[in-house]
C-alpha positions in Angstrom: -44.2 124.8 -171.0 -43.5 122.3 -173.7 -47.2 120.5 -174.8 -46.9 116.7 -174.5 -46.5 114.2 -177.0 -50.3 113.2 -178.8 -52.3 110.6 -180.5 -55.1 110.3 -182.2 -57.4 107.1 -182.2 -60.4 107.3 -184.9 -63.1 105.0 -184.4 -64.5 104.3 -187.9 -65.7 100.3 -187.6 -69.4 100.6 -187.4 -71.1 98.9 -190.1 -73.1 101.8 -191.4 -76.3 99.6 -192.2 -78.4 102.7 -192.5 -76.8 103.8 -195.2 -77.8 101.1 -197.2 -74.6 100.6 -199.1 -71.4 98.2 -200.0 -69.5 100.5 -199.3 -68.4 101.4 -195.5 -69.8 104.5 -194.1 -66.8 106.1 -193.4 -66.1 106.0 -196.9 -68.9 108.3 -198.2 -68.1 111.5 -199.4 -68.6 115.1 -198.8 -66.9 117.3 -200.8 -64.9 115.0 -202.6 -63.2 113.5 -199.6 -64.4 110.3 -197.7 -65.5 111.4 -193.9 -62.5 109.6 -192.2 -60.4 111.5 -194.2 -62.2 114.9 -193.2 -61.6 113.4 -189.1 -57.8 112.7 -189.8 -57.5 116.6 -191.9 -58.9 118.2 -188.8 -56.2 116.0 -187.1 -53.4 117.0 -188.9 -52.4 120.3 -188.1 -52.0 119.2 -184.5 -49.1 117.0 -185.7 -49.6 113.8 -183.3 -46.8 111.6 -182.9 -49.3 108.4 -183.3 -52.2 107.8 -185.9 -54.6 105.1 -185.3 -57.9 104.0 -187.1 -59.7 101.5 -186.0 -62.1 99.7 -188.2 -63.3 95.9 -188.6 -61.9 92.9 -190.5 -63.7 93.3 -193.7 -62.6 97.0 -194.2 -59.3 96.7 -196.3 -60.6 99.7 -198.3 -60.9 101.9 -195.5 -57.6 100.7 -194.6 -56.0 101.7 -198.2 -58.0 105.1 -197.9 -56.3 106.3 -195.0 -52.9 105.1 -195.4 -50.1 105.9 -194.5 -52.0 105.9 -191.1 -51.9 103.0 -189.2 -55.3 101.0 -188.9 -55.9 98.0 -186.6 -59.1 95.5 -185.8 -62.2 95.7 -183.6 -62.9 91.9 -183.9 -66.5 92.3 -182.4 -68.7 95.0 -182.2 -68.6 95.2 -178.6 -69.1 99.0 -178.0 -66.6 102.0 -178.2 -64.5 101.4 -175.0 -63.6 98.0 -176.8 -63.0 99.8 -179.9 -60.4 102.0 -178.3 -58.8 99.2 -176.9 -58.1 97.6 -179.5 -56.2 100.3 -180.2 -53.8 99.5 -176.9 -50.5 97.9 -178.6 -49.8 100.4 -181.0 -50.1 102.8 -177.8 -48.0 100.7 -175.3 -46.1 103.0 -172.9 -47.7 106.2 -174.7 -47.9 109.1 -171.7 -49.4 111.9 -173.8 -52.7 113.1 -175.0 -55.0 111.1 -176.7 -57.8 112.0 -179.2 -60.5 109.9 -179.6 -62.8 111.2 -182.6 -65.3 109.1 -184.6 -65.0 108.7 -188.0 -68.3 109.6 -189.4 -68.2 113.3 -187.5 -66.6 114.9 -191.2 -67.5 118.2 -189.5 -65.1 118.7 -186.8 -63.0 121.9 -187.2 -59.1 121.7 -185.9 -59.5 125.0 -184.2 -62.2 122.8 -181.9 -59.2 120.1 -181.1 -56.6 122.6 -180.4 -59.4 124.2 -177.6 -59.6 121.0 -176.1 -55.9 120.2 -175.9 -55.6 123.9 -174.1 -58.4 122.4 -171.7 -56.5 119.4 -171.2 -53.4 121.2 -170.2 -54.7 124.0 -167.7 -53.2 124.0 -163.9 -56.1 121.6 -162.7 -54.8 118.9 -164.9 -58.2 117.1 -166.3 -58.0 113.7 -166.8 -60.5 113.9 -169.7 -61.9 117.0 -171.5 -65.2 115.8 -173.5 -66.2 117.9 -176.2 -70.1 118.4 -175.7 -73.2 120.4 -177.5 -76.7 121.4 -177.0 -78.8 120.0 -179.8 -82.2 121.4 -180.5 -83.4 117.9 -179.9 -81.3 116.3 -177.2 -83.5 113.3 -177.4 -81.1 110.5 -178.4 -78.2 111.9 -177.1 -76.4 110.8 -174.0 -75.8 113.9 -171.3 -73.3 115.3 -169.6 -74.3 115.7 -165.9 -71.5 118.4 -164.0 -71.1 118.8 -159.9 -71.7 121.6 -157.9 -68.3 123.3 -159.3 -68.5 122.6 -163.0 -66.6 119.7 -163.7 -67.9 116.4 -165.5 -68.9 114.3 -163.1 -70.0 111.5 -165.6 -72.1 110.6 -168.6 -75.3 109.0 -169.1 -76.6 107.3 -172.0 -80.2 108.7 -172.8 -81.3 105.1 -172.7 -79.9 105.2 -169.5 -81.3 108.6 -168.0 -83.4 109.3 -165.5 -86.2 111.6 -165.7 -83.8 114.6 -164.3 -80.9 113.4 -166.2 -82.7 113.7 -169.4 -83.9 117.2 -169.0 -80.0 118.0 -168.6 -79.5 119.6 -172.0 -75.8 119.6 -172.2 -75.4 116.6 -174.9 -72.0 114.1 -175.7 -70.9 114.3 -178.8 -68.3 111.3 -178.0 -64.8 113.0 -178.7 -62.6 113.4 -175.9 -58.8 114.1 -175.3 -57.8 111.6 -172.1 -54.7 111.4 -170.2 -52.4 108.7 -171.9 -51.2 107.4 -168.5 -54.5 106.5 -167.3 -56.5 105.6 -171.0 -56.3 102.0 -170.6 -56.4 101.7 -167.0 -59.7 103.1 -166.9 -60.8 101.2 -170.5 -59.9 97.7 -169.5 -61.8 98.2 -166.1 -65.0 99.3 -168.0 -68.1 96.7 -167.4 -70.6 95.9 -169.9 -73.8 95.8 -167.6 -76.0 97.6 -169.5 -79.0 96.8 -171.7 -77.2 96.8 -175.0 -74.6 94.2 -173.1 -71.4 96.4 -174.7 -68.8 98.4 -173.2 -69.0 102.1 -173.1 -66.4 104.4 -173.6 -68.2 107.2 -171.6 -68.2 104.9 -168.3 -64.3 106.2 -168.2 -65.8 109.4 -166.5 -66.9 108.0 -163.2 -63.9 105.7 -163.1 -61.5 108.8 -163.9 -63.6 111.0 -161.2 -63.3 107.6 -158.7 -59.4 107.6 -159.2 -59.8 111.7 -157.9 -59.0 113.0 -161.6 -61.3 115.8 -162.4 -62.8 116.3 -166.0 -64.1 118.9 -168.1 -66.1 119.9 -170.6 -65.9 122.1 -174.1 -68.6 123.0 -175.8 -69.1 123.2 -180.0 -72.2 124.2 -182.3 -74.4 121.0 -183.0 -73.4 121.4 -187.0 -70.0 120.8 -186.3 -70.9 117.5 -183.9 -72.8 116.6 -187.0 -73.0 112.3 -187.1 -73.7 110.9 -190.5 -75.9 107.6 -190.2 -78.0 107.6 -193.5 -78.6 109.2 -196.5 -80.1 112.3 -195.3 -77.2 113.2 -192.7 -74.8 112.8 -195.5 -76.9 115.6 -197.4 -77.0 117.8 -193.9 -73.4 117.5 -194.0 -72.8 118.1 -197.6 -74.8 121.2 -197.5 -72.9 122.7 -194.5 -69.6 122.2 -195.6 -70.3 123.6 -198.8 -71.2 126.7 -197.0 -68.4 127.0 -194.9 -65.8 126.6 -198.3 -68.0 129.1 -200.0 -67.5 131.5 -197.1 -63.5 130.5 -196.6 -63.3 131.3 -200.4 -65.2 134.6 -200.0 -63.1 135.8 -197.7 -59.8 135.2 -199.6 -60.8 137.3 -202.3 -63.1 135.1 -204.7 -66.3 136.6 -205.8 -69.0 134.3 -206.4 -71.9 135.6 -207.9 -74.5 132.8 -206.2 -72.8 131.2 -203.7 -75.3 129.1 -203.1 -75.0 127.1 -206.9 -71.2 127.0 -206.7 -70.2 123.7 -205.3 -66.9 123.1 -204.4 -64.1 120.2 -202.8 -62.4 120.3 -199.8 -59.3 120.9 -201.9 -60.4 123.4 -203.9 -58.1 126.1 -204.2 -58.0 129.9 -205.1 -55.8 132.6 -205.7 -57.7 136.2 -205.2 -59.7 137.6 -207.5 -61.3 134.5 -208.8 -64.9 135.5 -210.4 -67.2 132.1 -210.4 -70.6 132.4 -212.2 -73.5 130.9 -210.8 -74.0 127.0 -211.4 -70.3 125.6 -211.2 -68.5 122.3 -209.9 -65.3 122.0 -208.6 -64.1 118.5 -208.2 -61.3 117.5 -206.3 -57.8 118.5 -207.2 -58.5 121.7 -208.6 -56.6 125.0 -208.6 -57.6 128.2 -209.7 -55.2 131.3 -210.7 -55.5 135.3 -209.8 -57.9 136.7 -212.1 -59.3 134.2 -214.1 -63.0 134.0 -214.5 -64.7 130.5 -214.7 -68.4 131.3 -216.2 -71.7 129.4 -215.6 -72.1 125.5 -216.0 -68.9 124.8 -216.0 -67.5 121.5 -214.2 -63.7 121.4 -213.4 -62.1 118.2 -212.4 -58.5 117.8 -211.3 -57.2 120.8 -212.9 -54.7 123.9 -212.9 -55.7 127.1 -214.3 -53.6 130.0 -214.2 -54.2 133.7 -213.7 -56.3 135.6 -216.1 -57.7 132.4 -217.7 -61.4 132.4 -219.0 -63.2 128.8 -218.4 -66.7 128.3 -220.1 -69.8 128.9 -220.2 -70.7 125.3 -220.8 -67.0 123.9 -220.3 -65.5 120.8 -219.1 -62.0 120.4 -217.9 -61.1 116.6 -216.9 -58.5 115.3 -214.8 -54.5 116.3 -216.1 -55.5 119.8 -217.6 -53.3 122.6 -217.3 -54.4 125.8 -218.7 -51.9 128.6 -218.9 -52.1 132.3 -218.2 -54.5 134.4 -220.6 -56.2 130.9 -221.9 -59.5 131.2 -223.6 -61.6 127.9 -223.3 -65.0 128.8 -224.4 -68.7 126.9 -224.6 -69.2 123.1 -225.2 -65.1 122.5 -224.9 -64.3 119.7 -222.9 -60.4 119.1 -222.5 -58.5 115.9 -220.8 -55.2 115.3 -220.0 -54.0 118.6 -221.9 -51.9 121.5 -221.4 -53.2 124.6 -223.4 -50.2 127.3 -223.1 -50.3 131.0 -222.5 -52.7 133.2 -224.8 -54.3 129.9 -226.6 -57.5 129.4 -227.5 -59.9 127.0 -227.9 -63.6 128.6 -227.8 -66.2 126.5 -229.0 -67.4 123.3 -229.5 -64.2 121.5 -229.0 -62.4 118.4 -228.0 -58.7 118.1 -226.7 -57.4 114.9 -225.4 -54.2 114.0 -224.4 -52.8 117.2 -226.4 -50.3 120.0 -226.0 -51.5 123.1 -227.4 -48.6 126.1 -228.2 -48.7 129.5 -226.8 -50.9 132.0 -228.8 -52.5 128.8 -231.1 -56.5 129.0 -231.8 -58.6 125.9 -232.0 -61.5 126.8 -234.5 -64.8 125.6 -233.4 -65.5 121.7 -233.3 -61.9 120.7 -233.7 -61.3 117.9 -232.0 -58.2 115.5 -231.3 -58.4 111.8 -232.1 -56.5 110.3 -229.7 -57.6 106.9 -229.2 -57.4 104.2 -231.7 -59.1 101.3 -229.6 -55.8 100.3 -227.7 -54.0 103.2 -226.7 -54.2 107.2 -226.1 -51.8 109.2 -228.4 -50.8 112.8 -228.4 -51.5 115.8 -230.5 -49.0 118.8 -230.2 -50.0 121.8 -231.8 -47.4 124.6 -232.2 -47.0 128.5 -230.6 -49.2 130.3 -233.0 -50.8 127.7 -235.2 -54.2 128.1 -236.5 -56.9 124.8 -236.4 -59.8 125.2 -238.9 -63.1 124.6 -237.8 -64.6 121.6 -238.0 -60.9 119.7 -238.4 -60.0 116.2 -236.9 -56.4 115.4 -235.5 -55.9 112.7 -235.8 -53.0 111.6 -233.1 -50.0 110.9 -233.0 -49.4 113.6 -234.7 -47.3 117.6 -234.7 -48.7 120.7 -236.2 -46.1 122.7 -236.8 -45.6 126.4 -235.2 -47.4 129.1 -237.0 -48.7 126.1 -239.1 -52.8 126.3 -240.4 -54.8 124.2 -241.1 -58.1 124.6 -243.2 -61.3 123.7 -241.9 -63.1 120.4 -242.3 -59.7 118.8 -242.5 -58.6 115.8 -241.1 -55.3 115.8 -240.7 -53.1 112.2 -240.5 -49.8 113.2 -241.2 -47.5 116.0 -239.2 -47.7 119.3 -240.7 -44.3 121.7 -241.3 -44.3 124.9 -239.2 -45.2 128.1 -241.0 -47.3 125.8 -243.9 -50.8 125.8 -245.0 -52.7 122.4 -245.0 -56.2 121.5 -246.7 -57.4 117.5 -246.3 -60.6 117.5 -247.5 -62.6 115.9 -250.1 -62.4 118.2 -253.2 -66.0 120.0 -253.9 -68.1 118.9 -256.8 -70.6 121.0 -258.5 -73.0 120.0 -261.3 -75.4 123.5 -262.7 -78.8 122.9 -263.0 -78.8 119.6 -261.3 -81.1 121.2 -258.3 -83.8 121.3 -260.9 -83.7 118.2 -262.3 -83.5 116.8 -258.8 -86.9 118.0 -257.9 -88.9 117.4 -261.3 -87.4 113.6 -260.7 -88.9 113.7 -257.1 -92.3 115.0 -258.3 -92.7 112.7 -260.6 -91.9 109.9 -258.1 -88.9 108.8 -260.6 -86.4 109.4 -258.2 -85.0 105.9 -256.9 -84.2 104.8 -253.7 -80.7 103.3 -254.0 
């Protein structure tokens, strides 16, 4: 049986005031990605053939985070069923399934979605499946009250509930997959008679059940229901999607020696055999090689490294760094916008910007590439198998040559042949005895100040 068409309708215009920010909730992060994005990732895999966010006027940047995914306007803040239909001509004529998901749920797993969709589509043909959970305090939540045979038979809002409703423990967590032939039939009859005067999505229930439609109901863990609406949420959420990347990277083959201090992006990605040290950040847009090691205190940031490397202790890797098979990078380096090629190293105390380093070159300790001049970044090439002296300055643009070295303390303005030997440095002076006479003058107080 071929699945029907789908579409996908994120509701992501609430003003977030809790949060006690400028910028919209939706928009905070966990794990490097902003929640909506998390909602529309989850979304992805199930390829729908329509995309919609919904958000309000003022949220162009919402808008311009989620592109290319079509956004359009809740005008007023007039409840959930009026956000979805606002969402009604960009689905005109649309007969398939229809998501609706909330964009500041970041935890919602595709696996979840795909159950529903299976729900949707068994021989009794639901009109809605509701995705529900049973939170430890169902308090605040509204619940999903079932017939005598199982099936939803409507929900109440706890505000709502009567005493027997409210000991029903069966919570909504909002999502739903609904019928695309009767969606907006059954959303532009909803009423707003209700103490908070708005128009509730979950009334669609009762109306589906009235038009003889049955619905059902799948249930998820509370964690992945997760809504973010302050601060402290945006920790809870934080914290459990760190350990569900730590455990999908465990079981792929990385070994991390304290999961627990390893913090990771959504991105993230690994090839087996990783070894991570305790106390590391991944931001976003990293990828990590088979067999390389990345030691402790380390923070990696939009970088490729590839198999066999060695990152750190105490190393920084900043956005546009590629680091090539066998790659040493050692304490205190910090590299940006640099490739570093097979069997280079660079393994203390270092700083390479906007450079391209040869294979089989060595960075002494507390080199460091000046390339910018106050107006613009310049780059430093160093050739395969050159050799930096410690303590040398690059000064950019600028080529060392192949198999070139260079003597520490330089600092080096000029490009240097391959194969030669370059010293820039000011030459040393020594004057015997002058040690002595240096303190006698000081104990006698006839050393001056100039």
């Amino acid at each position: 049986m071929t699945k029907p068409s789908l579409a996908t309708v994120v509701l992501a215009a609430g003003q977030g005031s809790r949060m006690l920010s400028d910028t919209p909730k939706v928009l905070h992060k966990i794990a490097g990605r902003a929640m909506v994005n998390h909602v529309l990732a989850a979304i992805s895999p199930l390829n729908p053939e329509v995309s919609i966010v919904v958000i309000a006027p003022h949220m162009a940047a919402v808008a311009e985070a989620v592109a290319p995914v079509k956004t359009v306007y809740q005008v007023q803040p007039l409840g959930t069923g009026d956000a979805v239909k606002a969402a009604e001509p960009l689905l005109k004529g649309f007969l398939g399934d229809v998501f609706i998901l909330f964009g500041d749920t970041p935890l919602i797993r595709t696996e979840t979605l795909e159950t529903m969709r299976r729900e949707r589509q068994k021989s009794g043909n639901p009109g809605i499946v509701v995705l529900g959970f049973r939170p430890k305090d169902p308090g605040p939540y509204g619940r999903l009250i079932t017939d005598r045979q199982g099936h939803l038979d409507r929900i109440v809002e706890a505000r709502e509930a009567s005493t027997v409703e409210q000991a029903v423990t069966l919570c909504n967590s909002g999502v739903m997959v609904v019928d695309g032939k009767i969606l907006f039939s059954l959303v532009n009859a909803l009423k707003n008679n209700n103490t908070k005067k708005e128009f509730y999505l979950t009334e669609i229930i009762a109306l589906a059940r009235q038009q003889g439609r049955i619905c059902s109901i799948v249930e998820a863990e509370e964690e992945e229901l997760l809504g973010i609406n302050d601060r402290t949420d945006l920790a809870r959420a934080e914290s459990a999607l760190q350990d569900r990347l730590r455990q999908a990277a465990m079981k792929a083959g990385v070994t991390m020696v304290d999961p627990q201090t390893v913090w990771l992006s959504s991105d993230t990605k690994f090839s087996r055999d990783v070894m991570i040290e305790p106390c590391v950040f991944f931001g976003p847009g990293v990828e990590i090689g088979e067999g390389a090691v990345i030691h402790g205190f380390s923070h990696l940031e939009q970088t490729k490294v590839a198999a066999r490397a060695s990152i750190g202790p105490y190393a920084r890797l900043r956005p546009g760094t590629v680091i090539g098979e066998d790659v040493r990078v050692g304490n205190f380096v910090e590299i940006k916008n640099s490739r570093l090629d097979s069997g280079s190293k660079a393994n203390h105390l270092s700083y390479l910007g906007d450079a391209i380093v040869g294979a089989n070159a060595n960075i002494g300790a507390g080199t460091i590439t000046c390339n910018y001049d106050g107006f613009r970044k310049s780059t430093t090439t160093v050739g395969a198998g050159a050799f930096i002296g410690s303590n040398s300055a690059l000064v950019a643009p600028i080529t060392i040559g192949a198999g070139a070295i260079v003597g520490a303390g330089s600092t080096i303005t000029r490009d240097v042949a391959s194969d030669a030997v370059v010293v820039a440095r000011t030459p040393q002076n020594e004057t015997p005895g002058a040690a002595t006479r240096f303190r006698s003058r000081g104990k006698s107080g006839k050393i001056s100040k100039s």
